[in-house]
C-alpha positions in Angstrom: 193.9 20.2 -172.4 194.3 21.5 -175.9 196.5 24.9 -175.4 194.6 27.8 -177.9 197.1 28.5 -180.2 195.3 31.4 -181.6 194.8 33.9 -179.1 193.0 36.5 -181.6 189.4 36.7 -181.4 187.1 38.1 -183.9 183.2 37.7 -183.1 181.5 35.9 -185.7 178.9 39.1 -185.4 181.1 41.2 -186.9 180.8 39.6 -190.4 176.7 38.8 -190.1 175.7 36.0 -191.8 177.0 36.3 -195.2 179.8 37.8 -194.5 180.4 34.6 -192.5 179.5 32.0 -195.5 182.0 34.1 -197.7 184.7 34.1 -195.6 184.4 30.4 -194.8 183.2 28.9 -198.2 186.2 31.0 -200.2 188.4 27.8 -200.4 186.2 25.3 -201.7 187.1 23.8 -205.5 184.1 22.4 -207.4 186.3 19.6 -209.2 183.2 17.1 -209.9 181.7 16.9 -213.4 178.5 16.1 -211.7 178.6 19.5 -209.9 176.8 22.0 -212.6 176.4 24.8 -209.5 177.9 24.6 -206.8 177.8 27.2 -203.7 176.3 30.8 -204.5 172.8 30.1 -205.6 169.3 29.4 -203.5 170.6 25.7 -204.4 172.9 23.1 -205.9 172.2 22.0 -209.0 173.8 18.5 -209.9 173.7 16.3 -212.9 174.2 12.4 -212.7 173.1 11.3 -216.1 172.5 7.7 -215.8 174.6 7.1 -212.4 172.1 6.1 -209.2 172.1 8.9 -206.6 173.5 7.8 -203.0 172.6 10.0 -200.1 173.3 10.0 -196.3 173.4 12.7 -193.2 175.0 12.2 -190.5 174.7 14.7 -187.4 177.5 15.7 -184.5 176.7 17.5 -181.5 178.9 18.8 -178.8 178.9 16.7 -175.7 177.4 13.8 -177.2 179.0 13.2 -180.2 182.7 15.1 -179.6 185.0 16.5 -176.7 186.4 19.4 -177.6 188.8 19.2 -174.8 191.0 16.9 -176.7 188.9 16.9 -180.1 191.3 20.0 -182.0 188.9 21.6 -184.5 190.4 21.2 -187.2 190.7 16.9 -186.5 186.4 17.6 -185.9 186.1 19.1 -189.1 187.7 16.5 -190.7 186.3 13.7 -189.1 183.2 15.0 -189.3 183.7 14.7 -193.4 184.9 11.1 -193.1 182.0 9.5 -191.2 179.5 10.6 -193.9 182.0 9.7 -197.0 181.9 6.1 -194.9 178.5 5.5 -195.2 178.9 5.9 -199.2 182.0 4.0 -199.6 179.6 1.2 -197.4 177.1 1.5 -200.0 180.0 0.7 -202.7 179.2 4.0 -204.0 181.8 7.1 -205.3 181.3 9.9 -202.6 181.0 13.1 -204.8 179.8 15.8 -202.9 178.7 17.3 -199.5 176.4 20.1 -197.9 178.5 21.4 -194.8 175.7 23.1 -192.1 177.4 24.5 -188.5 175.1 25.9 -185.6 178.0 27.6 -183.3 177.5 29.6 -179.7 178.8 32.7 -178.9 181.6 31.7 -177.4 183.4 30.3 -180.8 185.4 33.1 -182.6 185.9 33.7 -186.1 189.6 31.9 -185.7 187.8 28.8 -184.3 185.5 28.7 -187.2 188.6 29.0 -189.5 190.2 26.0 -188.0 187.1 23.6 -188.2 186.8 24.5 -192.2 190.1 23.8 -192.4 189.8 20.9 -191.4 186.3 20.1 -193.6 188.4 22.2 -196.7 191.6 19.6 -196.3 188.9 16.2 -196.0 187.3 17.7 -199.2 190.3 17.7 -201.2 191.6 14.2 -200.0 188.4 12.5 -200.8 187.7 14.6 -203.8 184.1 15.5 -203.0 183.0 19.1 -203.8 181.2 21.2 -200.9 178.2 22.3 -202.7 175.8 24.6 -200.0 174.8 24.3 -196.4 174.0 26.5 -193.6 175.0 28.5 -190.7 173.1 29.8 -187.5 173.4 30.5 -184.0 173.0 28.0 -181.4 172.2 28.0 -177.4 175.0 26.3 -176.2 178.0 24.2 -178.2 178.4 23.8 -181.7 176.3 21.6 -184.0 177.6 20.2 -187.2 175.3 18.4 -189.8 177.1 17.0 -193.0 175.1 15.8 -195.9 177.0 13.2 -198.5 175.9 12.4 -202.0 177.4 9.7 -204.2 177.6 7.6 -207.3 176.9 4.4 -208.7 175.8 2.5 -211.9 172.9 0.5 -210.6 174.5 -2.9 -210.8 177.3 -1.6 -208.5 175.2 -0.8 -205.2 175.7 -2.8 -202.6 172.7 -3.1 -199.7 172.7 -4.2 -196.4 169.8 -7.4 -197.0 172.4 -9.1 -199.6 173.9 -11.7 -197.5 173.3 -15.3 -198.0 173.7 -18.6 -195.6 176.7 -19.7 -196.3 178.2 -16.1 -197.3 181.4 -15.5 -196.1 182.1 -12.1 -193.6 184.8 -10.2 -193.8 186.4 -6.9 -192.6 188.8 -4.5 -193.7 191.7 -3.0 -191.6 191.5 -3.3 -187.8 189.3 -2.9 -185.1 188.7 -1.5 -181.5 191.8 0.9 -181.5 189.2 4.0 -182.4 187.8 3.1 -178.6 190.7 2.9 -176.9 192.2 5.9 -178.7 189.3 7.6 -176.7 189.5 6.0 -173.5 193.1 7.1 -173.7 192.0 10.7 -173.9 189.4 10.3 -171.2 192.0 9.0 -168.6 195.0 12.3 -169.8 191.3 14.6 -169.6 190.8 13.6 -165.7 194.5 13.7 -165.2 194.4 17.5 -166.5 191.1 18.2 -164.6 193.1 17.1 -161.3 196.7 18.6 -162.6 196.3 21.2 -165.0 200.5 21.4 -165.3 200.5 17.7 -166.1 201.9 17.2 -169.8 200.7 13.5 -170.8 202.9 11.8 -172.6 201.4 10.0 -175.2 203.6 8.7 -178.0 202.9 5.0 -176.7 199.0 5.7 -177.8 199.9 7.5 -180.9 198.0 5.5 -183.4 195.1 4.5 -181.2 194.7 8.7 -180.9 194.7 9.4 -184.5 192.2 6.4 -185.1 189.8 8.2 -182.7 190.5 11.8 -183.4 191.2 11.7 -187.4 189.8 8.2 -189.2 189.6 8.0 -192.9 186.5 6.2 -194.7 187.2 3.3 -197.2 187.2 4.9 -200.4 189.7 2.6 -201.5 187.9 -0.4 -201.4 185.2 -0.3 -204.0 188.6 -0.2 -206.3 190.1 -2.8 -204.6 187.0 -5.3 -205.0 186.8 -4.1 -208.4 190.3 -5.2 -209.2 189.3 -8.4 -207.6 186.3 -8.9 -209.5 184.3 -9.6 -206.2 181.0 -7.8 -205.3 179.9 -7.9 -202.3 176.4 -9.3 -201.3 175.9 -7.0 -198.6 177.9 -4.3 -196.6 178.0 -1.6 -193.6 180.7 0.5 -192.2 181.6 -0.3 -188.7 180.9 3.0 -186.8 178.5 2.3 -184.1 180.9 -1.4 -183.2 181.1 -4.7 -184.9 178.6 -7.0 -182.9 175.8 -3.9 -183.9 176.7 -3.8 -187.7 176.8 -7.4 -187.4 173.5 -7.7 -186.3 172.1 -4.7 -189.1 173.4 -6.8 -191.7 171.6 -10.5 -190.2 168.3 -8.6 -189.8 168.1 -7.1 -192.9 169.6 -9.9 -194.6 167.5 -12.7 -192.9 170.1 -14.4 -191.5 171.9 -16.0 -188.6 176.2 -15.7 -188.2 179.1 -17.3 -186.6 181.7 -14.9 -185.6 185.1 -16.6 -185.1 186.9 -14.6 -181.5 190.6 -15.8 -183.2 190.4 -14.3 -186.4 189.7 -10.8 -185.3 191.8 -8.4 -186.3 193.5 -6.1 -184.3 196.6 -4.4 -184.0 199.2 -5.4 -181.2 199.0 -1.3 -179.7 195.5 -2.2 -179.1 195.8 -5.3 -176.8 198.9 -3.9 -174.7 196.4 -1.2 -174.7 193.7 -3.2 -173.1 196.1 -4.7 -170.8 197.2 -1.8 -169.5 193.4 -0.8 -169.0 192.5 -4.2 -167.7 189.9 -4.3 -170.7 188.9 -7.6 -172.5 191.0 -6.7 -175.8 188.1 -9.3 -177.6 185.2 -7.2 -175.8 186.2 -4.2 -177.2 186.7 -5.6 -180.6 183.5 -6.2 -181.2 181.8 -3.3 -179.3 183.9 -0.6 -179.9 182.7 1.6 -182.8 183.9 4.6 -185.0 186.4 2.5 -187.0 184.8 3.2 -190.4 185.9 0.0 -191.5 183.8 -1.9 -193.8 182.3 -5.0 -193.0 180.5 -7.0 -196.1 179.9 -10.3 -197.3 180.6 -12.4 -199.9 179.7 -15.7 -201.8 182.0 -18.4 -201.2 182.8 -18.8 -204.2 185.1 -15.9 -204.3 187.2 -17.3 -201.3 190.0 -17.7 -203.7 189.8 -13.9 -205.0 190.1 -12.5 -201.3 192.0 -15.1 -199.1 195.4 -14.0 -199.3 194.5 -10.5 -199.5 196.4 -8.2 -196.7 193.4 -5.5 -196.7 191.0 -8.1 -195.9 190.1 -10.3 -193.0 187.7 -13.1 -193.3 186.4 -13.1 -189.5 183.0 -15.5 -189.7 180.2 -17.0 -192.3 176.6 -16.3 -192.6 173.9 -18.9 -191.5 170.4 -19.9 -191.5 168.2 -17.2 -189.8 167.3 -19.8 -187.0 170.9 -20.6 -185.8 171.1 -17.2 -184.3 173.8 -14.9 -183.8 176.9 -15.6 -182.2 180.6 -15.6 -181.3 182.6 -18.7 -181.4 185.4 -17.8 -178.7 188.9 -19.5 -179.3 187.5 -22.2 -176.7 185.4 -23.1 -179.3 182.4 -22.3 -177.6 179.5 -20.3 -178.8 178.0 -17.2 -177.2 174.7 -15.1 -178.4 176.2 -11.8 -179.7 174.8 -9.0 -178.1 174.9 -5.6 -179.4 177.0 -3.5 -177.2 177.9 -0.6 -179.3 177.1 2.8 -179.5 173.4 3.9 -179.4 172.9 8.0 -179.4 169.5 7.3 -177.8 170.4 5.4 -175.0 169.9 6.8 -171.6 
C-alpha cells in the first residue's frame, strides 16, 4: 500500500554492527542536565539529584503490535517514542530520556533503518528526552523495537494508579476511540489494495482518525496544565489498551467501584460519522478502543471548580464504594457492568 520511495538499498551487513549504531545514533542531542553520559560508553550514566526516578518499557513487534503495510517507518519510529513517553506523563512525571533497541531481518535495508530513526530522532526533539544507549541485532523474521523511558519527579508530585477515592471525580483529556477507527480505516483500504492493487483510496474524509492511529502524541502537557490549576490528581493511567480496561486498572488498584456516564463521552464528530459509516456502536468503541494515549485520572471533588470549565478536560463519571461495582450508565439511564474489552497482547 505504502509506495517505497527509496529505491536504494544498502545491506545493513555492509556496516557490521558498529558501523550500524554510528551511522544511526549520529543525530541524537544530549540536551538533559540529568544526562552526565549519554551514548558511547558500556552505559549511561545519569544524575537525578533529589528528583524520584520513573521508569517504563514498552515493546512493539511486527505483526502484532504494527502493519507495516500502511504503518510508514518513520510514523513507527515515532510512535513507538510516544507510547512510552505516555506512560510517564501518566505517572505525572517529566519524560527525560530513552534507550532505543531494534532487532531487524534481512530484508530491511540500511534506507529503511534511516527512516525509522528519523522518525525516533524527530519524537526525541519534540518531547525533549535524550536517547541515551540501546541495542541492535538481527532477528528471524520482522523487526522488533523495545523503547525504554526514564523520567522525573519530586516525590510529592507522582501520581499512582491506587489514589482514587469514593466519591473522586473521573476525568479524561482530549478524545477517544478515533485511534481505532483510524485503524479499521486502514484495514478496510489494506483489503481493498490486496484485491486491487491500482486502487488509490481516497482518504481525506479519515484524515484525522489516520493520524490518531498512525502518529499519537503523549500528554506531556498536562502535568503543566494541572499544575497551573493547582489540582493533583489522586490517581491516573494513559488510555492505551481502551478506556473500560484502564478504567478497571485504576478501581482495582484503587479499591473501588465507578459509574461511567455514556453522554459525557467525548468524542469527536469524524468519529461517529465514522462508526456510521462502519455500522459500529460509536459508544462501544469509545470505551474499548485503545492507543489514544490520553490520560485518564481522578480527582477529589473538591477541585470540581478548578477543572469544570476547562476545554482540555472532560469529567466522564465518579468513583464509588468497592461493592457498587463497575459500570456504564447509558443515556437511558440505565446501568450496565463494564466489561473490559480492550486490547490484551496475550489473548488468543
Amino acid at each position: 500500500m505504502i509506495e517505497d520511495k527509496s529505491p536504494q538499498r544498502t545491506s545493513i551487513a555492509q556496516l557490521g554492527e558498529f558501523g550500524l549504531i554510528d551511522h544511526l545514533t549520529k543525530n541524537f542531542e544530549i540536551n538533559q542536565p540529568s544526562t552526565l553520559k549519554g551514548i558511547g560508553d558500556d552505559a549511561a550514566v545519569l544524575d537525578f539529584k533529589d528528583k524520584k526516578v520513573v521508569v517504563s518499557t514498552d515493546l512493539l513487534i511486527e505483526g502484532v503490535h504494527f502493519d507495516l503495510a500502511y504503518m510508514p517507518l518513520k510514523h513507527l519510529g515515532y510512535k513507538a517514542v510516544v507510547v512510552n513517553v505516555s506512560d510517564i506523563c501518566a505517572m505525572n512525571a517529566k519524560p527525560t530520556q530513552i534507550t532505543v533497541s531494534v532487532a531487524v531481518s534481512n530484508r530491511f535495508p540500511l534506507e529503511a533503518l534511516d527512516e525509522l530513526f528519523e522518525g525516533i530522532t524527530h519524537a526525541a526533539r519534540e518531547y525533549n528526552v535524550d536517547v541515551i544507549g540501546g541495542d541492535t541485532t538481527s532477528s528471524q523474521k520482522g523487526l522488533i523495537i523495545s523503547i525504554t523511558a526514564i523520567g522525573e519527579a519530586d516525590a510529592e508530585e507522582i501520581v499512582y494508579r491506587n489514589g482514587a477515592k469514593e466519591t473522586d471525580l473521573l476525568v479524561v483529556t482530549g478524545d477517544i476511540g478515533a485511534a481505532y477507527m483510524g485503524l479499521q480505516v486502514l484495514e478496510r483500504e489494506k483489503q481493498v489494495f490486496q484485491v486491487n492493487p491500482n486502487s488509490q483510496p481516497d482518504l481525506d474524509a479519515y484524515t484525522y482518525l489516520i493520524e490518531r492511529q498512525l502518529k499519537p502524541e503523549a500528554r506531556k502537557d498536562v502535568r503543566t496544565l494541572l499544575h497551573a490549576l493547582e489540582i493533583k490528581p489522586t490517581s491516573m493511567i494513559d488510555i492505551s489498551d481502551g478506556l473500560s480496561s484502564e478504567i478497571m486498572h485504576l478501581c482495582k488498584q484503587s479499591k473501588v467501584g465507578c459509574n461511567l456516564y455514556e453522554d459525557k463521552l467525548p468524542i469527536d464528530p469524524t468519529f461517529i460519522n465514522v462508526c456510521e459509516e462502519f455500522n459500529i456502536d460509536s459508544t462501544t468503541v469509545a470505551i474499548n478502543g485503545g492507543e489514544d494515549y490520553e490520560l485518564l485520572f481522578t480527582i477529589a471533588m473538591e477541585d470540581f471548580e478548578k477543572i469544570k470549565a476547562n476545554p482540555n478536560f472532560t469529567i466522564i463519571g465518579h468513583m464509588t464504594q468497592e461493592s457498587e461495582g463497575i459500570h456504564l450508565v447509558t443515556r437511558a439511564n440505565t446501568k450496565i457492568a463494564l466489561k473490559a474489552r480492550g486490547w490484551d497482547a496475550l489473548s488468543e
